[in-house]
N, C-alpha and C positions, 0 to 999 in steps of 0.2 A: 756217450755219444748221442743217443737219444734225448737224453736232457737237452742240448746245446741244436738239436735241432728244433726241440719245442720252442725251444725260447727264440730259434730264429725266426721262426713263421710267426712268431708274437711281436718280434720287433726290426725286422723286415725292410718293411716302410720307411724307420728314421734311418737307416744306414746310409751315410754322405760319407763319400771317399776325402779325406783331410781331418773330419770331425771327431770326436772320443765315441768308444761304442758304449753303448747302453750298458748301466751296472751292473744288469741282469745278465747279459751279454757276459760282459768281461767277466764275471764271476764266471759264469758256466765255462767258459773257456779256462780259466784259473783252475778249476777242480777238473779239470779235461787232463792238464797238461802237470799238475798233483799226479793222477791216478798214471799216467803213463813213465811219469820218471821214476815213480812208486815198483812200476811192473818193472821197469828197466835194471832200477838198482836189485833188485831181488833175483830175477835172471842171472844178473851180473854174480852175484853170489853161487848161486846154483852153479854157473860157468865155471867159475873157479874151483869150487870142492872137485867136480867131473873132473876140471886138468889133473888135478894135485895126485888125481891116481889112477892115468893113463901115464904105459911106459916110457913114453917119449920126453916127456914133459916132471915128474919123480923125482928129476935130480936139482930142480928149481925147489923143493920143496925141505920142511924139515918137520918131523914130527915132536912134538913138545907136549909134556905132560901136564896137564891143567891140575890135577888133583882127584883124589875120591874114584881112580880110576878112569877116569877123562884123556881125550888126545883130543888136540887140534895140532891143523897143518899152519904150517904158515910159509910164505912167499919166501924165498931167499932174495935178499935184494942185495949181492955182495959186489962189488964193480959200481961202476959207473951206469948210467943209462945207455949213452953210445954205445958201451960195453955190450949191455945185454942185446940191443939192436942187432950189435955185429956180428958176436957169438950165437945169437938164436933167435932169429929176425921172426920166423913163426908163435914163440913164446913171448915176444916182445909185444908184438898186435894181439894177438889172446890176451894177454896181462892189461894191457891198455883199454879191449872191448869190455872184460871185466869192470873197468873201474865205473863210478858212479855218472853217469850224463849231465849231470850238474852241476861237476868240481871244474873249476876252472883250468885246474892242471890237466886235466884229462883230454886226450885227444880227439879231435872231432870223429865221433863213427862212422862217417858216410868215405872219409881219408882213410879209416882202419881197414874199411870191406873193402875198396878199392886198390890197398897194399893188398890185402888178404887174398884178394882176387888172381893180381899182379903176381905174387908170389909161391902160389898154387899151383898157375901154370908153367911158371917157371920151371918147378921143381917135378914137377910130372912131364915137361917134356926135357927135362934134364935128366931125370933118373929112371922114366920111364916108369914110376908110381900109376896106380890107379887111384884115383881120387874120388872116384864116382861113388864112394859110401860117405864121402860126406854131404849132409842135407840138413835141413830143418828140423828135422826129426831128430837126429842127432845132439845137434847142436842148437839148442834152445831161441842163439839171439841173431845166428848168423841168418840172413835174406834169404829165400827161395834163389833169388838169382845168382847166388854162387853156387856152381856146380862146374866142376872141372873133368875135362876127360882128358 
């Protein structure tokens, strides 16, 4: 971020609203927007390992033996999408905030928190859930401003 503001106070002056920005410019922006989809997909990973072994969420998973004494987890993707919407609409937007921000198939995030949101409160004031342990803290890629009580 620092980079991209040196180079704005360098090139400043030519910025014309219509015109192409400075190479210098769009580069710095280019490697801005590199390093943040970089963070995103790696979180996203991090995201996913945490679900695979909370209770709730376990039976989405499968463990499979890689070799030499090795496990990985991996997604069960058994049904259909709608499917899994229907049947488990909270593992449905976590699976999707996991995936890469850059894949086309992937759902926009800003729609995800805003189900995510949506459907938090639903269920806390349906079930009467406390929801107030989840945070940022917790959960690595979800916003400060989801907090549900």
């Amino acid at each position: 971020m620092k980079h991209v503001q040196e180079v704005h106070q360098k090139v400043a002056h030519r910025l014309r609203r219509g015109s192409a920005l400075p190479e210098a410019y769009d580069n710095a922006f280019a490697s801005l927007e590199l390093i943040l989809v970089n963070q995103m997909n790696e979180r996203g990973r991090f995201f996913l390992q945490e679900m695979s072994q909370r209770p709730g969420f376990i039976r989405h998973f499968t463990v499979r033996r890689t070799g030499h004494g090795a496990y990985e987890m991996i997604k069960n993707l058994n049904g259909t999408y709608h499917g899994m919407f229907r049947d488990d609409p909270l593992f449905w937007c976590l699976s999707n905030l996991s995936g890469k921000p850059d894949d086309p198939k992937t759902i926009n995030h800003a729609h995800l928190f805003t189900f995510l949101e949506t459907h938090l409160s639903k269920v806390s004031a349906k079930r009467g859930h406390d929801w107030t342990n989840i945070s940022s803290t917790s959960c690595p890629i979800m916003p400060p401003s989801i907090r549900c009580s």
